[in-house]
C-alpha positions in Angstrom: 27.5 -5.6 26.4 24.3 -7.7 25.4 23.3 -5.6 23.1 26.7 -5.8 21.3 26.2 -9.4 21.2 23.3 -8.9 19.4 24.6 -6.8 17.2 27.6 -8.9 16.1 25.1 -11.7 16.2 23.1 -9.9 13.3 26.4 -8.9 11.3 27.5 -12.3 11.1 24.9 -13.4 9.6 23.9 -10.7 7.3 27.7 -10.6 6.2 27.5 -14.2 5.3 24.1 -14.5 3.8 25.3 -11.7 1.2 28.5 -13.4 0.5 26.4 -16.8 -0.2 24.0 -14.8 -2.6 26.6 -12.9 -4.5 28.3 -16.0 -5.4 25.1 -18.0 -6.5 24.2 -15.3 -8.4 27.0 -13.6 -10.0 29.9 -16.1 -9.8 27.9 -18.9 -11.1 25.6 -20.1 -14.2 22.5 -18.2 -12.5 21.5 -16.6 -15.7 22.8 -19.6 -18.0 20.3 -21.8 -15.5 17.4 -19.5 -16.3 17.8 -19.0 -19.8 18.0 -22.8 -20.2 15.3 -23.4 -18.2 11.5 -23.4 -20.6 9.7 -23.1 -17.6 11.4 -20.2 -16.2 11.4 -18.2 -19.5 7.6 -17.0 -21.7 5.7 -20.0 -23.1 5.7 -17.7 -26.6 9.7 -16.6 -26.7 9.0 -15.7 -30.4 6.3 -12.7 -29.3 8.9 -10.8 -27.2 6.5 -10.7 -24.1 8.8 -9.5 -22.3 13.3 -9.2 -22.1 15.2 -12.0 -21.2 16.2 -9.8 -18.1 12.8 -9.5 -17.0 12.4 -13.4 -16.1 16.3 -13.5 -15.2 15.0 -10.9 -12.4 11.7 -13.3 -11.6 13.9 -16.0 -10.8 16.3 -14.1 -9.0 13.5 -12.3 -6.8 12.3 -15.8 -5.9 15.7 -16.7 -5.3 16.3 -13.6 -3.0 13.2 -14.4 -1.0 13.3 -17.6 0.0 17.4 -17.5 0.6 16.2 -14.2 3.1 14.4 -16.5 5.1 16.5 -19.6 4.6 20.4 -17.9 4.9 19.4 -14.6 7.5 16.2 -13.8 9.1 16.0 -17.3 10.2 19.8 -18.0 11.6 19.7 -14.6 12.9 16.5 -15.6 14.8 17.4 -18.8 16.1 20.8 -17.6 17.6 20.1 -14.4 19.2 16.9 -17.1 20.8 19.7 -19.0 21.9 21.9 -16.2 23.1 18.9 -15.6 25.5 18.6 -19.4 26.7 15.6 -20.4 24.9 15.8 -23.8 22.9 15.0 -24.1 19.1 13.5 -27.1 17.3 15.0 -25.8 13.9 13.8 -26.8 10.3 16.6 -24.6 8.7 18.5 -27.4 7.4 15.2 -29.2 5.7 14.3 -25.6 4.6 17.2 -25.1 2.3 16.6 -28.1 0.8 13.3 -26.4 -0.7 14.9 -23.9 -3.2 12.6 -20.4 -3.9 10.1 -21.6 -1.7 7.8 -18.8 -0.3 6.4 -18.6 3.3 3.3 -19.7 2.2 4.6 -22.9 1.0 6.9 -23.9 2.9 4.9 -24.1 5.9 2.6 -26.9 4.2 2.1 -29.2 7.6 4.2 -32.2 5.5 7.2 -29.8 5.6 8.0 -27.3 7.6 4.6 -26.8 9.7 6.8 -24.1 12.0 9.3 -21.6 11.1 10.9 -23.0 14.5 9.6 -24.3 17.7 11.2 -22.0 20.9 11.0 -24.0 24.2 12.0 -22.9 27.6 10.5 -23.6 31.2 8.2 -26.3 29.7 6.6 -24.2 27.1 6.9 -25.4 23.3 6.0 -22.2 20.9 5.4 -22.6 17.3 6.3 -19.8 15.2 4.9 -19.5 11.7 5.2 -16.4 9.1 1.6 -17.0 7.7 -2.2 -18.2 9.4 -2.4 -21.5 10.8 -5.8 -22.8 8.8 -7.4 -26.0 8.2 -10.6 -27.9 10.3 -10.2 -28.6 13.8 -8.9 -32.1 13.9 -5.9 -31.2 11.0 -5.0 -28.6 13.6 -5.3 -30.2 16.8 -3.4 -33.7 15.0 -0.3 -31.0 14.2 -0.3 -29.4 17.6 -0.6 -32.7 19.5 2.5 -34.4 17.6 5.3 -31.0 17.9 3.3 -30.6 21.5 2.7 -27.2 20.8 1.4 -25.1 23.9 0.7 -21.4 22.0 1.7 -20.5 18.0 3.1 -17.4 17.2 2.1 -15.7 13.9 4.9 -13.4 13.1 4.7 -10.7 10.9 6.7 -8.8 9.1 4.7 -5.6 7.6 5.7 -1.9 8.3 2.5 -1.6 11.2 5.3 -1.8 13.8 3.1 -3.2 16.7 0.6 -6.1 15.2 0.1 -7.7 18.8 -3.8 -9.8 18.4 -4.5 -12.8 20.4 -7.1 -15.5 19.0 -7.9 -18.1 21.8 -9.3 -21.1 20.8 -9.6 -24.2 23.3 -7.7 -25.9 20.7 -4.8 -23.6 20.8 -3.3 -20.3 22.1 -2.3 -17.9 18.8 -0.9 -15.0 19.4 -0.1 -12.8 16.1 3.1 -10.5 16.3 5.2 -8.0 14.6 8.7 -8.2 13.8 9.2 -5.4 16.3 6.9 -6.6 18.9 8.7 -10.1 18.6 12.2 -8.6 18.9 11.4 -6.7 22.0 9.5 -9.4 24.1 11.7 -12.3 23.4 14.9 -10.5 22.5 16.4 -7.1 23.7 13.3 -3.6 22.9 16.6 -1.9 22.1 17.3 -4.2 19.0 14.7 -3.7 16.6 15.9 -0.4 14.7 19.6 -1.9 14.1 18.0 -5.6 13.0 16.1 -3.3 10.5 18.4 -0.8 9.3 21.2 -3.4 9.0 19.1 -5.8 6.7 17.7 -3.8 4.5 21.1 -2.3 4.0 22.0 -5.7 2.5 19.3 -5.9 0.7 19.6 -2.6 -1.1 23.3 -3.8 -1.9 21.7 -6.6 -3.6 19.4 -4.6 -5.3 22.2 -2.4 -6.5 24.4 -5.3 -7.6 21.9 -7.2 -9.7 21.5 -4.4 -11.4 19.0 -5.6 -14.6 17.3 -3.3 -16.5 13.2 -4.6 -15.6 11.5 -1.5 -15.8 8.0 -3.0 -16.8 5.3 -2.2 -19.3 2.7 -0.1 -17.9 0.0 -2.6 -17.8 -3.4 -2.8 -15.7 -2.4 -5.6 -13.4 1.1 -3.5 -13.0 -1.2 0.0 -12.5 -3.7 -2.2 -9.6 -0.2 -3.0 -8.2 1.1 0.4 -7.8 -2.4 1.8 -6.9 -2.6 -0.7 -4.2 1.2 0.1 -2.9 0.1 3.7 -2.7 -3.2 3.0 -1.1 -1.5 0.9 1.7 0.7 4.3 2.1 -1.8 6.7 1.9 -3.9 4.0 4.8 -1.4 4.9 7.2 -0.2 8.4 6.4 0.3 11.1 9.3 1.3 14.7 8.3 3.4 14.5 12.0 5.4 11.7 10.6 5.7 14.0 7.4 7.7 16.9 6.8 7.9 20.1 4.3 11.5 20.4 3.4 12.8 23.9 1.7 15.8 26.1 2.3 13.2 29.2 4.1 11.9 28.8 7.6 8.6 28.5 7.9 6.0 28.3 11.6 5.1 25.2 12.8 1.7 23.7 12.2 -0.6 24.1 15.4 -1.3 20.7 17.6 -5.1 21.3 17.0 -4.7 22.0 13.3 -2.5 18.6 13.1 -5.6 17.0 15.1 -7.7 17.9 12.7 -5.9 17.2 9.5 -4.8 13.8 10.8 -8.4 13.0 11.8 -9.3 13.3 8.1 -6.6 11.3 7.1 -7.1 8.4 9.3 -10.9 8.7 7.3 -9.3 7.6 4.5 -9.7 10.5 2.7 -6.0 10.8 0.9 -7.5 7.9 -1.1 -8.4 10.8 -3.5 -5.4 10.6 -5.1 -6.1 6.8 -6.3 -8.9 8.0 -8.0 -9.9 8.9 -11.9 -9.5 12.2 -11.6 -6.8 14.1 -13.5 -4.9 15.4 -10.3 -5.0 11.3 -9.4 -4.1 10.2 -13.0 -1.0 12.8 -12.4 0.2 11.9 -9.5 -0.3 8.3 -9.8 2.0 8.7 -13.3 4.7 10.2 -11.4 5.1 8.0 -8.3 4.9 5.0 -11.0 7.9 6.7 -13.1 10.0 8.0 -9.9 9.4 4.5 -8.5 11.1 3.0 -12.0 13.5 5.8 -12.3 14.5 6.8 -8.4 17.8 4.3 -8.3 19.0 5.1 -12.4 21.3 7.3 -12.7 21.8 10.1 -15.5 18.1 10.9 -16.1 16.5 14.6 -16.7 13.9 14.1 -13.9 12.0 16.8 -15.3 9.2 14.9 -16.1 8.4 13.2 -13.2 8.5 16.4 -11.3 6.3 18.0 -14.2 3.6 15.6 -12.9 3.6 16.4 -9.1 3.5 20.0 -10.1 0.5 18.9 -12.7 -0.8 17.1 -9.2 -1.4 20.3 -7.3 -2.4 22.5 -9.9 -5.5 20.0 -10.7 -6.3 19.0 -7.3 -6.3 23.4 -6.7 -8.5 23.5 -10.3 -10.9 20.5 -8.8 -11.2 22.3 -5.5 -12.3 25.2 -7.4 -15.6 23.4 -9.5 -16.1 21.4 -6.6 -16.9 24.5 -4.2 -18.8 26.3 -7.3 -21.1 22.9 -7.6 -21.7 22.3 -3.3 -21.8 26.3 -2.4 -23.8 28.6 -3.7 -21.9 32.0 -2.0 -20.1 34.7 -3.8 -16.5 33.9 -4.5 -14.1 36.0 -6.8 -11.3 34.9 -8.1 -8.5 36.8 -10.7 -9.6 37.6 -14.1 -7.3 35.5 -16.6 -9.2 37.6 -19.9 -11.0 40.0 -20.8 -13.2 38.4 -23.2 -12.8 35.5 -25.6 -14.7 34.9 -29.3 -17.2 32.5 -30.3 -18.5 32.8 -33.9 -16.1 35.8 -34.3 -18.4 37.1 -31.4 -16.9 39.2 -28.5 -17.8 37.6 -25.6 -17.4 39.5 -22.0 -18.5 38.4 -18.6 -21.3 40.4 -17.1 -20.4 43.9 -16.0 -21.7 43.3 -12.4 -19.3 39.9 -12.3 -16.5 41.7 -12.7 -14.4 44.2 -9.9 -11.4 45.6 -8.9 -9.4 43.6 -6.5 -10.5 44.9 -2.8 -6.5 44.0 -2.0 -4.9 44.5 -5.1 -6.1 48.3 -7.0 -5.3 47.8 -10.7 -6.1 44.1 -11.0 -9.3 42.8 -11.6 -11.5 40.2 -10.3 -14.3 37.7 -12.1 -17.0 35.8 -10.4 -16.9 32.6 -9.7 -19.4 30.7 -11.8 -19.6 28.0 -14.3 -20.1 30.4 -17.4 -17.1 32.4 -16.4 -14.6 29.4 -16.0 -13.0 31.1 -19.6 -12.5 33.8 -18.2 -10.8 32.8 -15.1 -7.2 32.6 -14.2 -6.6 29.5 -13.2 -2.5 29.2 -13.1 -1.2 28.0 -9.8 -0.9 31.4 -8.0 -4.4 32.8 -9.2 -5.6 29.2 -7.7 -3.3 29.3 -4.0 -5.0 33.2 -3.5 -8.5 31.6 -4.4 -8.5 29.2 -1.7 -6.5 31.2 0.6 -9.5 33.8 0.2 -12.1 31.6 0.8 -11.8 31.7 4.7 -15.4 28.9 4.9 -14.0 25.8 3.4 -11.2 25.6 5.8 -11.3 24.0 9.0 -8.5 24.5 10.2 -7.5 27.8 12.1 -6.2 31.3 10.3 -2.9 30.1 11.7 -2.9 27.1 9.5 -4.4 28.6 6.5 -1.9 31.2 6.7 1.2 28.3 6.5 -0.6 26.5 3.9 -0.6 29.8 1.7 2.8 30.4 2.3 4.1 26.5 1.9 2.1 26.3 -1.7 3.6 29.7 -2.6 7.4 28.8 -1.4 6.6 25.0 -3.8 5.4 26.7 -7.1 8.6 29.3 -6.6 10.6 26.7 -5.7 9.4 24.2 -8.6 7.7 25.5 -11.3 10.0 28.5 -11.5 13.2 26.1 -10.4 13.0 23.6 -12.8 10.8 24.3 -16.0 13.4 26.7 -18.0 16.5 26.0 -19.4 17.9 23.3 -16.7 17.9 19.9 -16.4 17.0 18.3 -13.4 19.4 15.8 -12.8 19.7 15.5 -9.3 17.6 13.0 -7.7 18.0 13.9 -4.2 16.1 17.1 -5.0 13.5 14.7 -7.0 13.0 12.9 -3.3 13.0 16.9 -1.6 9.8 17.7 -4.8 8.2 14.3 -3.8 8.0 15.1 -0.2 6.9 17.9 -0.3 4.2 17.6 -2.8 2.8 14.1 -0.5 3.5 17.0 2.5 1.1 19.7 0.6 -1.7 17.1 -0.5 -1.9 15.8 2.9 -2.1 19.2 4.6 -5.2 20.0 1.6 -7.3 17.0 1.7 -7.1 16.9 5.5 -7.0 20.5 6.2 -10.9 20.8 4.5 -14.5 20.9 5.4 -16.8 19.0 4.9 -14.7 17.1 2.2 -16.2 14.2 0.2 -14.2 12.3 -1.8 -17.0 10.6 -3.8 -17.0 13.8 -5.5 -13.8 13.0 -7.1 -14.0 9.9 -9.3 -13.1 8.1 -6.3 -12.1 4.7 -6.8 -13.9 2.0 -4.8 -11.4 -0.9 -3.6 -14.2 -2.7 -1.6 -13.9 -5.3 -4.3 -9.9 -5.5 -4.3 -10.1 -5.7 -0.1 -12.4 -8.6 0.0 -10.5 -10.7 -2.7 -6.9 -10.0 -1.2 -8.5 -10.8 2.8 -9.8 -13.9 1.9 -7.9 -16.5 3.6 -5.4 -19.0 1.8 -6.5 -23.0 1.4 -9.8 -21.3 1.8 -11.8 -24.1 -0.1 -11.7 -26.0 3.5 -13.0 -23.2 5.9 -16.5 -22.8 6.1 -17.3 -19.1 6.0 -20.1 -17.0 7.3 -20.5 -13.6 5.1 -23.5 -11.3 5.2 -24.5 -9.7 2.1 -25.7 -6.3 2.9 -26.0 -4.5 6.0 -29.4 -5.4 6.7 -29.1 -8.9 6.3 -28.1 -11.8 8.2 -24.8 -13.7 7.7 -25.2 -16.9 5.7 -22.6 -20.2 6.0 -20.8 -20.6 2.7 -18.1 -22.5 1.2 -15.4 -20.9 -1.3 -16.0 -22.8 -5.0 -11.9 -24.3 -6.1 -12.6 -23.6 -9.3 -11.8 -19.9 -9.6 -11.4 -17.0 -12.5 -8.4 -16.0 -13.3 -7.7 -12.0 -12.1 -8.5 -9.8 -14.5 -8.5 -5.6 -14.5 -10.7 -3.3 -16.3 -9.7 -0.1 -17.2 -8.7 1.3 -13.9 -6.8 -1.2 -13.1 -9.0 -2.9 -10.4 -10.1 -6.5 -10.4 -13.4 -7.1 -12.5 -13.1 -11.2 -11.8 -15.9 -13.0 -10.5 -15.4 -14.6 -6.9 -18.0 -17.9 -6.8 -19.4 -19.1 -3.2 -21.7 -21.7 -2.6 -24.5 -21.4 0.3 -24.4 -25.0 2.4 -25.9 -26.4 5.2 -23.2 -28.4 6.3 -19.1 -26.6 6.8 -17.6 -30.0 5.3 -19.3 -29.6 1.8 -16.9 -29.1 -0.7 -17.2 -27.8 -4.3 -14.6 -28.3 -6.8 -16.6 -27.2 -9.9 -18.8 -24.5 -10.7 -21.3 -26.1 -12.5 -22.0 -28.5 -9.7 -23.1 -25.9 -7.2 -27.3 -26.1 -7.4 -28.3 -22.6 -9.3 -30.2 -21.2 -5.8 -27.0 -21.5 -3.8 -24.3 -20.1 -6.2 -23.2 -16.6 -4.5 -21.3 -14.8 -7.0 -19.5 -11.6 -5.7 -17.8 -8.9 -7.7 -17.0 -4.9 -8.2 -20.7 -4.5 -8.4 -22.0 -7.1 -5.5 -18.9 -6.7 -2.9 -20.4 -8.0 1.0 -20.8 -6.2 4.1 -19.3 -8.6 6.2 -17.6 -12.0 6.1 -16.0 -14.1 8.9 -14.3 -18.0 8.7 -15.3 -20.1 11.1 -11.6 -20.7 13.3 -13.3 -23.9 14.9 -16.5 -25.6 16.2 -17.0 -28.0 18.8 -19.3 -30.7 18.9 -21.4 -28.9 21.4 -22.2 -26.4 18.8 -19.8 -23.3 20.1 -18.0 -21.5 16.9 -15.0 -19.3 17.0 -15.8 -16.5 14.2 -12.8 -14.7 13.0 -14.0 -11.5 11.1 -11.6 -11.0 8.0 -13.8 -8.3 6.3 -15.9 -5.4 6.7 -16.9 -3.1 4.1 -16.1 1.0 4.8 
């Protein structure tokens, strides 16, 4: 019966915030209001930057984000609170008085310093979406005039159960999940509807808007798909994954899914982010089916061209990689006879040739770097050549068995399925291919031994993790990073004056970051040029730190709360 309430609590509100948006949107002068607008439109209209559409949408997704917080999460918050007898000091009201607002802005202390305040029993707690940061009297000044007894820093990511605590004589802060929130305070059988039931509406809106924004395929827009992927890839688990085809096939062994998962946890899918042509492929298609996955009428072929491409390299890569790193004999099926040079015959050697032990009447070459031309290196050729090679496995022969039989049962399926005369139109089968191929990569990369991904052109995103980790309004908090691991950790202040991001060719930041070495946490820098030459710090892809922390708060009897932010892999 309560959870019912709850239910109809969250309908009510989701029903009403997507009437409220549709009418804003598409009932009144939304697009007339941005295309009038200068500021909301390119500063050189007469270069065609970019379609009118694409700032239409910029507004509107500024629009959809602030009027999510302002017109559901928030009223759905605040009343199922109430259902459960808690009180709320609301700021709704002043909130949607502060059009496309984001989080980070409208919880400036002079606005809205909380989200809401809940109070029950004589506790007051202060929930905010985003890190409470300044110096210690700014902080204790705003908790002693709402009276704030703990703040609750809510999050809303996909890790399901974000539940830290920071203690700090100035104040108890507790950090929380959407999901962790919901079940303490709420109902723990509540979560999965509140999700499923607003990101329903927000698909519809999705759907509705419908603008055509596919963007250029620049290197800010490839860091921003790399990084998407790499936040996936973070947090994959082949047991959350599945491998989706109309045969039967055994289940993967508990110790073999130890072992592969162990791998993964690593880090060690970040292969696929890399320069390599397997990662150029695969990163091309999860760009194009992310562009392409909600149009309709489309010959998919192409984006399933390059998950195929995506196995068949990584297979080809696995197969130099093992000739450079191990020196034993490995055969693998002869693709020709002999090739010319010069209108020269050219044969492998007689003795690096034989007749398949399993397969009389086919032939075998060895595997070395002269006879790569003479390999065959299609997809099947590739699946038996790794199959064979029993050492570079570590899982068991169960495992190795399924793999052989799931790569065989996707090239059958796939490149015989869809590279003829057919269209693949069908994106539901796009989404099966996808799976599938994210399925098989995961069971390679963590099903090997002694796998190192350096090997790879591996991209290194120590750089892009230190940049995005350092805190917001950071010019205030003092900071104490350590350079290398050797050395010891030195106070320093962030400079204000900043580059702008920039990307090089892989589409990772190349910016400089400037810090200034002080001897006192108040000194400020606005400039550059004003920091004295021996205590500019400048940090970058080629000088990234070990370790940095900001200091939470000091007292005047010298005690300081570190909070570690960043540590290099």
């Amino acid at each position: 019966m309560i959870l019912d309430k709850h239910k109809a609590i969250i309908n009510k509100h989701t029903n009403d915030f997507k009437e409220l948006f549709k009418r804003k949107v598409f009932e009144g002068n939304f697009k007339r209001f941005v295309n009038n607008r200068p500021g909301l439109r390119s500063d050189f209209p007469i270069l065609n930057i970019a379609s009118d559409n694409f700032y239409i949408y910029q507004k509107y997704e500024k629009t959809l984000q602030s009027d999510i917080r302002n017109y559901l999460i928030n009223p759905i918050l605040e009343e199922l609170l109430n259902e459960r007898g808690y009180e709320i000091k609301s700021w709704l009201e002043d909130m949607r008085n502060c059009v496309d607002f984001r989080n980070s802005d409208i919880e400036e202390y002079n606005l809205c310093p909380f989200q809401f305040i809940i109070e029950k029993e004589n506790s007051r707690v202060g929930v905010r979406y985003t890190e409470l940061y300044d110096y210690d009297d700014v902080v204790r000044e705003l908790i002693k005039k709402y009276q704030i007894d703990k703040v609750v820093i809510l999050h809303f990511s996909k890790d399901m159960n974000i539940v830290s605590n920071s203690y700090s004589k100035i104040i108890d802060i507790s950090h929380y999940s959407i999901k962790n929130f919901l079940d303490e305070f709420i109902n723990e059988n509540i979560y999965q509807y509140f999700l499923t039931t607003l990101t329903k509406a927000i698909d519809d809106m999705q759907e509705l808007i419908g603008f055509d924004v596919i963007p250029r395929l620049s290197m800010s827009n490839l860091a921003k798909v790399r990084l998407d992927l790499r936040e996936n890839l973070q947090n994959v688990n082949l047991k959350a994954l599945s491998y989706n085809s109309q045969k039967k096939f055994n289940n993967l062994e508990e110790c073999d899914l130890d072992i592969i998962n162990s791998n993964l946890e690593k880090g060690k899918a970040e292969v696929l982010l890399g320069k390599s042509d397997f990662a150029k492929s695969y990163l091309t298609s999860e760009y194009l089916y992310k562009v392409l996955v909600d149009n309709s009428n489309f010959d998919y072929t192409s984006v399933v061209a390059g998950y195929l491409k995506t196995i068949e390299q990584f297979l080809y890569w696995l197969l130099e990689y093992q000739m450079d790193i191990d020196g034993s004999e490995k055969w693998i099926n002869r693709g020709k006879k002999f090739v010319y040079k010069n209108k020269n015959k050219i044969s492998p050697k007689e003795e690096e040739v034989r007749e398949n032990p399993k397969n009389k009447g086919h032939y075998q070459v060895l595997v070395t770097r002269e006879n790569l031309k003479f390999m065959d290196v299609s997809l099947g050729s590739l699946i038996w050549y790794i199959y064979d090679n029993k050492d570079c496995w570590k899982i068991s022969s169960h495992g190795q068995d399924l793999l052989k039989e799931l790569l065989d049962d996707y090239k059958n399926s796939v490149r015989n399925g869809y590279f003829h005369k057919h269209n693949l139109e069908d994106i539901e089968e796009v989404k099966r291919i996808r799976n599938n191929t994210i399925y098989l990569l995961c069971f390679l990369i963590g099903s090997l031994k002694d796998f190192d991904i350096t090997k790879f052109d591996f991209l290194d995103f120590s750089f892009n993790d230190f940049y995005h980790k350092i805190p917001k309004r950071s010019i205030k908090i003092p900071f104490y990073i350590q350079e290398t691991k050797k050395s010891q950790p030195k106070l320093m202040k962030f400079v204000y004056e900043q580059e702008a991001e920039s990307y090089n060719v892989d589409g990772l930041l190349e910016n400089n970051l400037y810090f200034a070495e002080v001897d006192d946490p108040k000194k400020e820098y606005k400039y550059v040029d004003q920091v004295p030459k021996d205590d500019l710090v400048i940090f970058n892809t080629n000088n990234v730190p070990y370790r940095a922390e900001y200091v939470g708060r000091s007292t005047d009897d010298g005690f300081i709360n570190k909070v570690e932010f960043y540590r290099k892999d």
